[in-house]
Backbone bond lengths (Angstrom), bond angles and torsions (degrees), N, CA, C in turn:
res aa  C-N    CA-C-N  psi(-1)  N-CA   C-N-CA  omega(-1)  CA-C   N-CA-C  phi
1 X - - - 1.457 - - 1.524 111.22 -
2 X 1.547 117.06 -17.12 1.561 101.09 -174.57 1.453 93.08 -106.72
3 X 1.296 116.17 -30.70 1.648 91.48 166.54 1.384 126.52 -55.29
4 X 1.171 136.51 -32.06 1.439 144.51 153.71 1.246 115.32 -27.72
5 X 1.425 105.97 -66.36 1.340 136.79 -178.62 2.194 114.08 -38.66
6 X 1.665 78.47 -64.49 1.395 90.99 170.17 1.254 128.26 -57.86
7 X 1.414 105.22 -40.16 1.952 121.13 178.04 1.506 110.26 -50.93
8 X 1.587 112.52 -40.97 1.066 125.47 -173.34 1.589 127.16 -62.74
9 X 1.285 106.16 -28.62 1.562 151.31 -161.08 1.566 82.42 -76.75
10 X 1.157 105.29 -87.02 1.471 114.85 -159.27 1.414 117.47 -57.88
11 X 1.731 116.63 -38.64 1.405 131.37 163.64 1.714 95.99 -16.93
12 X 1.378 99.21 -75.22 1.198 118.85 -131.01 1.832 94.82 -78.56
13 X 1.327 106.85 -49.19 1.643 96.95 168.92 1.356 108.36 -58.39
14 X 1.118 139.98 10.35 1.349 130.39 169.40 1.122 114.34 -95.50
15 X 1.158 101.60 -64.99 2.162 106.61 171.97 1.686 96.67 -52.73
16 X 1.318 140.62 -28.61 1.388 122.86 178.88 1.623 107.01 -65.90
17 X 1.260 113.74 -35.81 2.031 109.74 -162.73 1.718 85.63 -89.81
18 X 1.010 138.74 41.71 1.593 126.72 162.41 1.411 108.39 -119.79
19 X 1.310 145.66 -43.25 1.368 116.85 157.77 1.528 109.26 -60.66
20 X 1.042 143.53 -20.47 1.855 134.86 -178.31 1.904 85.30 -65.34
21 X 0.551 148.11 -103.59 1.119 157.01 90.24 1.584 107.51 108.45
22 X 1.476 97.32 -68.85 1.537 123.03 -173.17 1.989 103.83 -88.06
23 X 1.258 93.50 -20.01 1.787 105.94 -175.89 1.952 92.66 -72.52
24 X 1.413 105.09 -68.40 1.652 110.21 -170.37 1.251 100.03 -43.72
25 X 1.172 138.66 -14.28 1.935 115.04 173.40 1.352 99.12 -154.92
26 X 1.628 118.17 71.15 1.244 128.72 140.07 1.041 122.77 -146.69
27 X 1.796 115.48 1.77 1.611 110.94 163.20 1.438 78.62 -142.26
28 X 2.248 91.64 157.46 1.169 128.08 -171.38 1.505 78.36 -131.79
29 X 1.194 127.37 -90.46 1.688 127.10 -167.84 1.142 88.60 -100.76
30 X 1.944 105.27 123.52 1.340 117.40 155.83 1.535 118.30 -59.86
31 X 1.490 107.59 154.29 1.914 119.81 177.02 1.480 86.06 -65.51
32 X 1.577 105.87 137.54 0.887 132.02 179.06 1.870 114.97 -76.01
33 X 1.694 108.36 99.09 1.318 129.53 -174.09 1.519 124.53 -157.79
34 X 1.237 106.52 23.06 1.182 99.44 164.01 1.366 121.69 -125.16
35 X 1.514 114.86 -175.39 1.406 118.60 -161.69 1.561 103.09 -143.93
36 X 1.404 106.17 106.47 1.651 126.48 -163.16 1.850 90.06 -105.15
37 X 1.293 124.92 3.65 1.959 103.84 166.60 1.322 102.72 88.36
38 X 1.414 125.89 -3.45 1.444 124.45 173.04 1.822 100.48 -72.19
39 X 1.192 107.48 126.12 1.998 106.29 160.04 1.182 106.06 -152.52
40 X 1.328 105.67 82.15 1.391 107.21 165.31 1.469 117.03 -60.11
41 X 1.982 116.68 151.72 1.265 99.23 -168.48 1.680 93.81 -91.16
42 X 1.344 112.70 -33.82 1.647 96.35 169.55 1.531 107.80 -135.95
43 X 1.348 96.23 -165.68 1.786 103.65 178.15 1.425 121.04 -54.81
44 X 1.827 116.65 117.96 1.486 107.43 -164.77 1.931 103.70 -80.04
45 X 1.753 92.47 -173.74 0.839 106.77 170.63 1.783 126.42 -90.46
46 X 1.500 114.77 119.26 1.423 110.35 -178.16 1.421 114.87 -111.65
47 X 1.188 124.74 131.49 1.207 162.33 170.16 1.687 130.72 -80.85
48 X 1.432 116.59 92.32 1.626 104.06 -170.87 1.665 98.14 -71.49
49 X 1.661 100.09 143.34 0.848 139.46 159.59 1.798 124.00 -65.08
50 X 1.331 107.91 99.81 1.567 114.35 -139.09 2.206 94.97 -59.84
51 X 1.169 106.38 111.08 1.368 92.11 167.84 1.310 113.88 115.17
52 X 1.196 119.16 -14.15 1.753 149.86 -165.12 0.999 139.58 -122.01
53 X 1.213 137.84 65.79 1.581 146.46 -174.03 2.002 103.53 -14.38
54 X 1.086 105.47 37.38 1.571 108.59 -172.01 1.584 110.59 -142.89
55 X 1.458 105.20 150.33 1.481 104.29 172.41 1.531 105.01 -125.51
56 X 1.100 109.35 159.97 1.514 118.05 176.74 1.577 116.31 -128.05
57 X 1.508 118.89 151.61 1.729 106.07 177.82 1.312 105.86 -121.69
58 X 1.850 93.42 109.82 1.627 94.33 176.12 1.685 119.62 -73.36
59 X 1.094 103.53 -3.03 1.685 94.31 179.53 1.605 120.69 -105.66
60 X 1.748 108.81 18.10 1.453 129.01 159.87 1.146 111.43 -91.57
61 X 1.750 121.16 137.85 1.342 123.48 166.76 1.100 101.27 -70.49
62 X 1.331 167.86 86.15 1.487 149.61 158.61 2.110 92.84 -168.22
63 X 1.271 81.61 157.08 1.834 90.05 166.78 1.863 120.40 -60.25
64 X 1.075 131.28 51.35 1.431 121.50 -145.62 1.334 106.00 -119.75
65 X 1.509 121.74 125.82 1.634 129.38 -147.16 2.177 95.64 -140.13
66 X 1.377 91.72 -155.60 0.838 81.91 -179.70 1.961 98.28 152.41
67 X 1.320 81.47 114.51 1.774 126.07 -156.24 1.438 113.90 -122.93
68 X 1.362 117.98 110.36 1.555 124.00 146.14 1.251 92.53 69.60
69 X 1.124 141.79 35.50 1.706 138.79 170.14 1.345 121.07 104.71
70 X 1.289 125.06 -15.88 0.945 140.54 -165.90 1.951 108.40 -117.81
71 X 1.627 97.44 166.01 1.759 96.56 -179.11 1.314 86.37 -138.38
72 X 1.884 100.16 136.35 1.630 117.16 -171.40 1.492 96.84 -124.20
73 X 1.964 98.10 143.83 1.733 87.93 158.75 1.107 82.98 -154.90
74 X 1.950 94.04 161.96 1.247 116.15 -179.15 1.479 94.72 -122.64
75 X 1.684 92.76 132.53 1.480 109.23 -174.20 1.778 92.56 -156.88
76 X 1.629 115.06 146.13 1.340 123.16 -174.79 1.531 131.93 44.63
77 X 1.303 96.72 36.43 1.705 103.14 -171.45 1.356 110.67 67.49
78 X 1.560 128.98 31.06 1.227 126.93 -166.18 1.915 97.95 -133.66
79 X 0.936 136.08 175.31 1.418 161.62 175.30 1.119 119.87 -137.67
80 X 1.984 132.91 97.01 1.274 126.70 158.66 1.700 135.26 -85.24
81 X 0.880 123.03 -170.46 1.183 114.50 179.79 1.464 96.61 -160.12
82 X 1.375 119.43 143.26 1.731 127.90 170.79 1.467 100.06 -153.97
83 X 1.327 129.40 163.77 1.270 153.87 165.38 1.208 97.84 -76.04
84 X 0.791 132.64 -78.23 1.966 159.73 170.73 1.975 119.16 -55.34
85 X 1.162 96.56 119.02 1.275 120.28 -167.68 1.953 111.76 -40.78
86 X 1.335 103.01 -52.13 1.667 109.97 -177.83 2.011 95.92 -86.00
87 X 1.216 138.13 -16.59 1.187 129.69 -175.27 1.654 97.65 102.02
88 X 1.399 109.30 168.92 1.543 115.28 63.65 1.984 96.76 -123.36
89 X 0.883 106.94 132.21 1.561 147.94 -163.76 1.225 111.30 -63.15
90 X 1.528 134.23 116.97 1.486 117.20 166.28 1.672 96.98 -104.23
91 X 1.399 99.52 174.26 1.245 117.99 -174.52 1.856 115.54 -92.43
92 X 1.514 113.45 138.02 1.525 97.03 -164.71 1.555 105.22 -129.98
93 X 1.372 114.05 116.26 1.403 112.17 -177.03 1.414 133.64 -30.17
94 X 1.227 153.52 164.90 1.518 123.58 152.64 1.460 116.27 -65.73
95 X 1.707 124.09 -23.24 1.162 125.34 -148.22 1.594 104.96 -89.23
96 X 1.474 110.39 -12.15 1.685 119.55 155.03 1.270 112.34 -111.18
97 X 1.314 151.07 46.28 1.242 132.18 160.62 1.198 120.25 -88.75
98 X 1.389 118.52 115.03 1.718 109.49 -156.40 1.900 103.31 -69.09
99 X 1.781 85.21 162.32 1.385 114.01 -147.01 1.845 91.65 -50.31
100 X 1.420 98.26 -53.70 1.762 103.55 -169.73 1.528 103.56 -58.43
101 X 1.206 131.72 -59.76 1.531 109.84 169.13 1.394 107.87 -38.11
102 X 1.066 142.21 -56.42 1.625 131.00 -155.94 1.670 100.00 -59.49
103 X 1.267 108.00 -49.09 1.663 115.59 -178.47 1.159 146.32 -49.14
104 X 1.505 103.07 -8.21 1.227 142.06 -171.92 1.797 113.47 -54.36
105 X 0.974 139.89 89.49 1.562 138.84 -160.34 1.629 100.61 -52.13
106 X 1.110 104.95 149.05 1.845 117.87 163.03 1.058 123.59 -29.25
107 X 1.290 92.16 -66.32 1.867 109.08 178.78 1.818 100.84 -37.96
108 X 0.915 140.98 -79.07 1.406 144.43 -112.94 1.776 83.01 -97.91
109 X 1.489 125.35 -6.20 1.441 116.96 -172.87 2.000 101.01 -76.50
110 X 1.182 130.89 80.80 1.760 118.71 -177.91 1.315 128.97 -67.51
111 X 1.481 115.97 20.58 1.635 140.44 150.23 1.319 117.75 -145.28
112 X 1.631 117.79 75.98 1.485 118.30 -174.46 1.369 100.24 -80.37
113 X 1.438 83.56 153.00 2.035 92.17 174.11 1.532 102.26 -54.88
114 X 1.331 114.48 -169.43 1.282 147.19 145.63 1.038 123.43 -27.91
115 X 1.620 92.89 -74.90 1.483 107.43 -178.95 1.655 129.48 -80.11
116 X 1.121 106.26 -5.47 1.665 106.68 169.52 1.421 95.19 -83.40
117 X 1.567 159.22 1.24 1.101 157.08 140.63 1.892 105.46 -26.25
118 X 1.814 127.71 115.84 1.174 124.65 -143.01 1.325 152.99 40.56
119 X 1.400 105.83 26.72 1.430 118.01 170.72 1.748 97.53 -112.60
120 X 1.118 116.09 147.10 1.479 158.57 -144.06 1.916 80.05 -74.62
121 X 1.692 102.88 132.23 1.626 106.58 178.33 1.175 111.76 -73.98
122 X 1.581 112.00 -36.14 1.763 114.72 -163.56 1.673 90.95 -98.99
123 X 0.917 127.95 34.49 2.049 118.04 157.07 1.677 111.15 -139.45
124 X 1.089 120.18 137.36 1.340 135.55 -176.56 2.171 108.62 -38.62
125 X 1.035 105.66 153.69 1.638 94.40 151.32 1.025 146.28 -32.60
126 X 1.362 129.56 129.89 1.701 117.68 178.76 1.963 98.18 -71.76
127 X 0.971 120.27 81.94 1.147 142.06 -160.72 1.833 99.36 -71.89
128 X 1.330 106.15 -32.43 1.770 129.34 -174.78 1.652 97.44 -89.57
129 X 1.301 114.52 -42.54 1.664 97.01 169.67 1.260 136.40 -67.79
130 X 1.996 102.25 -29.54 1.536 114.09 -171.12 1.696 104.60 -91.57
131 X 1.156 111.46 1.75 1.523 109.48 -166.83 1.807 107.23 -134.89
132 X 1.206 119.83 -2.94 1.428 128.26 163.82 1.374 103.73 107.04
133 X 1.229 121.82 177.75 1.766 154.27 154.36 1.903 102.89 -42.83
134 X 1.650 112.38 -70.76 1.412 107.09 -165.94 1.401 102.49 -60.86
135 X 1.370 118.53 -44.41 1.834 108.44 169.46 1.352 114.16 -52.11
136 X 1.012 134.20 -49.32 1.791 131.03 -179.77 1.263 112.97 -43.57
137 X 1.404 116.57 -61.25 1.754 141.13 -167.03 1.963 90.88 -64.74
138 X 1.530 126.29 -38.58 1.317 135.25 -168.74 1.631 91.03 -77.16
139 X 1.233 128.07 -55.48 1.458 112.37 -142.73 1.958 92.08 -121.23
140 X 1.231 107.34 28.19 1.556 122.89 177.28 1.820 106.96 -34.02
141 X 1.140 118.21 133.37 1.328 117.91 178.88 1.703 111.49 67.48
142 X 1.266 116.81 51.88 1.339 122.85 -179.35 1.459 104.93 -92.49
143 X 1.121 124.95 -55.21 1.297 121.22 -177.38 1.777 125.37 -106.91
144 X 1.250 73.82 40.74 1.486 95.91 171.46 1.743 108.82 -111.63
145 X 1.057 128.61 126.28 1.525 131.96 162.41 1.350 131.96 -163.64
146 X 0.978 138.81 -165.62 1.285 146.04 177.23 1.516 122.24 -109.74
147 X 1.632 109.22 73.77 1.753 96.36 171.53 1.471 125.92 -14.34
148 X 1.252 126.30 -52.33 1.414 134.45 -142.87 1.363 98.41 -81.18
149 X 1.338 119.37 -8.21 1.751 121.95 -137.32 1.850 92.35 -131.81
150 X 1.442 105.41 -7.14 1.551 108.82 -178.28 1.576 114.19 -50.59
151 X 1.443 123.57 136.37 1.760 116.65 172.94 1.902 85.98 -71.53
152 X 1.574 76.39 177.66 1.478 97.43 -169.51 1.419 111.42 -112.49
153 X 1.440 113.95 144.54 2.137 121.51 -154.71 1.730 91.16 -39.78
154 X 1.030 121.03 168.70 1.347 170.40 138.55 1.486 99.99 -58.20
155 X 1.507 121.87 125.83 1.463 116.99 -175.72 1.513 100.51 -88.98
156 X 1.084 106.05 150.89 1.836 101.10 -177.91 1.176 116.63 -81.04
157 X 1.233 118.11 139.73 1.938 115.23 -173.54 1.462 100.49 -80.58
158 X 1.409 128.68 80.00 1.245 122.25 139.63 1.382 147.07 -23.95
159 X 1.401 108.87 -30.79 1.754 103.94 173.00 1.412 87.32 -65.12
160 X 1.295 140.64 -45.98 1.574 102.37 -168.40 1.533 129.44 -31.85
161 X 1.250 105.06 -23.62 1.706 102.40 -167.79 1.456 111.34 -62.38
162 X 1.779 112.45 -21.80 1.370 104.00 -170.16 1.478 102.07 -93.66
163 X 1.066 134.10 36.57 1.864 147.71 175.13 1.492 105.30 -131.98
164 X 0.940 107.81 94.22 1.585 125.91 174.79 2.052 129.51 -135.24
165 X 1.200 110.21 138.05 1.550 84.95 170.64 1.757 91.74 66.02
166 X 1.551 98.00 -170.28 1.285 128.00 166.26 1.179 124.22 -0.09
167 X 1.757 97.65 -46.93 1.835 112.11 -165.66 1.244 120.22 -88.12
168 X 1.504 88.87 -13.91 2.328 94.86 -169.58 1.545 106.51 -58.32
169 X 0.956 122.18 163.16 1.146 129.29 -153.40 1.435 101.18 -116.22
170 X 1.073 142.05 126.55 1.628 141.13 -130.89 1.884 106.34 -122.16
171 X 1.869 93.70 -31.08 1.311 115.35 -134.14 1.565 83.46 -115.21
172 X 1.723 112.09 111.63 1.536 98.82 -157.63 1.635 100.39 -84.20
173 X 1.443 122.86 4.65 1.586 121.03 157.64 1.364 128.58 -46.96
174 X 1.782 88.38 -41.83 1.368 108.75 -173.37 1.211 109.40 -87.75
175 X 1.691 126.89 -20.45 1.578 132.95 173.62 2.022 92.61 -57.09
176 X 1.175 79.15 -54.95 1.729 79.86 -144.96 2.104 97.47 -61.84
177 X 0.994 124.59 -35.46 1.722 116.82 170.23 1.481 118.83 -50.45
178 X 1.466 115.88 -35.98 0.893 134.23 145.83 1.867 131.71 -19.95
179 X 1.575 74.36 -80.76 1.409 84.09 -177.56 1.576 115.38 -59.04
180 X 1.445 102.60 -38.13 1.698 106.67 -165.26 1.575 109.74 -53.18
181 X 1.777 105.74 -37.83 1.203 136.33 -156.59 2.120 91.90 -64.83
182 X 1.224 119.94 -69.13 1.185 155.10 -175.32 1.780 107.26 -61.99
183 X 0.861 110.32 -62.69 1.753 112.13 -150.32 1.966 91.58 -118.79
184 X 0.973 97.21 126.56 1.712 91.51 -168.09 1.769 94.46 -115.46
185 X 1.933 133.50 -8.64 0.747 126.19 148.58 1.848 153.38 -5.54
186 X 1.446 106.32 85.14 1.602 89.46 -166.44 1.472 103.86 -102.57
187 X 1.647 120.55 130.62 0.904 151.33 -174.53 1.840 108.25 -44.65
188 X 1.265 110.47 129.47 1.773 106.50 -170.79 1.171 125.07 -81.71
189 X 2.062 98.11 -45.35 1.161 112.53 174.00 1.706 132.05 -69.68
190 X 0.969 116.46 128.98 1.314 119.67 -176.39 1.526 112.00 -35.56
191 X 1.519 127.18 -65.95 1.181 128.62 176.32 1.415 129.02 -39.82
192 X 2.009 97.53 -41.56 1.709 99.07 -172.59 2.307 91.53 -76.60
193 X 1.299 115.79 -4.40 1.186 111.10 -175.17 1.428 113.37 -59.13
194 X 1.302 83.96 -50.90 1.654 106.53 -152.81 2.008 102.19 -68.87
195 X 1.465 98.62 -32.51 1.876 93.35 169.90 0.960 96.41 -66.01
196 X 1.082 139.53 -51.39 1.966 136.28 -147.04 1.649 79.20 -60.37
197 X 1.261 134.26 -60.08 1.653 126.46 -151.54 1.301 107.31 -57.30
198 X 1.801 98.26 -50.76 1.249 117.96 -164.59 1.880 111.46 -55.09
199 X 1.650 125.11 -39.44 1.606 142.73 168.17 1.877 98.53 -60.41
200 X 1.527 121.79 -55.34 1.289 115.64 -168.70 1.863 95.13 -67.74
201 X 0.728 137.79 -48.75 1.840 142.74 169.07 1.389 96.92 -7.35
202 X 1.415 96.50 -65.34 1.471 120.05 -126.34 1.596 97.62 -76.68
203 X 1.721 104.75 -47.81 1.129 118.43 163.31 1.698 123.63 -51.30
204 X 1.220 135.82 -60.48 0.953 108.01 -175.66 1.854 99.64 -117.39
205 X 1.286 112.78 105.94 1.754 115.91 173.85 1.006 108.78 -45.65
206 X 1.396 118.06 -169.56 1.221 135.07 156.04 1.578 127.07 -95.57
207 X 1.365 111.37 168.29 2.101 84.38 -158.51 1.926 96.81 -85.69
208 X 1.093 121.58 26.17 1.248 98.87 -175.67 2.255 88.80 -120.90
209 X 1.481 109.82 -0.27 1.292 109.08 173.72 2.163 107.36 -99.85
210 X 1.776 93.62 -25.66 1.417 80.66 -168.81 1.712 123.66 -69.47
211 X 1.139 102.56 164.43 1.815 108.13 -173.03 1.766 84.44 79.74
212 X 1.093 145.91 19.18 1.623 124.01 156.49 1.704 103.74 -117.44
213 X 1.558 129.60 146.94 0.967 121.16 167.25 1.572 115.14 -110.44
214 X 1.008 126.79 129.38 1.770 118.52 164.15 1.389 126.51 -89.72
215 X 1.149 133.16 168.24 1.709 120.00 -166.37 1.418 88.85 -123.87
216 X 1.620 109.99 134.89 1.673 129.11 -167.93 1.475 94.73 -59.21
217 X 1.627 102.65 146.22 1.665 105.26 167.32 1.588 97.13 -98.22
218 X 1.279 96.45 154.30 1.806 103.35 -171.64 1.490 100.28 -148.83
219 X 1.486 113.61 127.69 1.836 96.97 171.74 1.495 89.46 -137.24
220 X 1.447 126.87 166.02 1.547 143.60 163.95 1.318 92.85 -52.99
221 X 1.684 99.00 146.62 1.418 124.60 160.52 1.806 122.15 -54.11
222 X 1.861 104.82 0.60 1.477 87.98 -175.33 1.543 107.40 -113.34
């Protein structure tokens, strides 16, 4: 009876570590659906980041930048990502957060954690301390590069400014027609690539998926 017992035990922690499992390598950037408390009332102000294919908005309370077509923030030990200025937000692993977001100096973060409290203003996060060893050995040579060799900003999609309030566009179908319509920008970095594919997918299936819906897989950055 306790060998039974035991068999049972293990069964079952087994079938538990297989969705964990199937989550760690099938999303890099979550589908964009969540809601991190950002509402801006209109289009902020962005700021290049002296040296950095990146902008940052000093007149947002939150970490909020904005890279290669896209607008990132780091808030709760987490990393989002949206096309669209107010979100709605997917969630972004550490193990893809492209290199130039990671690079991003202290200074320019205007709600640093905790723990960036004594680390150096003009150098990025100890990004390898707050996130472990297997991330270090994964994303090896991160803050290492070549100034001279930096791509050049991402132009900012300005029609956003006329989507505000009332008008923003909620419905990321309707983000993305939008955008195509407006911002003719194609994304450099591989990572911000691979969402752009991953939103056009999503949008139009294939005819033997359409009329079915699936529900986004999403896991924490840890």
């Amino acid at each position: 009876m306790q060998k039974i017992r035991y068999g049972v035990i293990v069964l079952w922690m087994l079938l538990c570590s297989v969705p964990s499992a199937i989550a760690q390598v099938s999303i890099g950037i979550g589908l964009p659906n969540v809601s991190i408390g950002i509402n801006l009332p209109v289009y902020p102000e962005l700021v290049p980041v002296p040296g950095y294919p990146v902008y940052y908005a000093p007149r947002v309370a939150a970490n909020y930048f904005f890279y290669d077509g896209m607008y990132w923030v780091y808030q709760n030990d987490y990393w989002y990502a949206s096309s669209w200025y107010n979100g709605p937000w997917g969630v972004v692993e550490p193990g893809v957060v492209p290199l130039y977001i990671l690079r991003i100096p202290v200074r320019y973060y205007r709600q640093p954690p905790v723990y960036f409290r004594g680390w150096r203003s003009d150098a990025p996060p100890r990004w390898g301390e707050h996130w472990g060893r297997d991330w270090e050995q994964h994303r090896r040579g991160w803050d290492r590069w070549n100034r001279g060799s930096a791509q050049a900003r991402a132009p900012l999609p300005v029609y956003q400014r006329h989507y505000s309030g009332d008008r923003y566009p909620r419905q990321v179908e309707q983000q993305h027609t939008l955008r195509s319509q407006h911002y003719r920008y194609q994304p450099r970095d591989r990572i911000v690539r691979q969402h752009f594919q991953q939103r056009g997918e999503q949008r139009a299936p294939a005819p033997a998926q359409r009329g079915r819906r699936e529900e986004p897989q999403m896991r924490g950055p840890r």
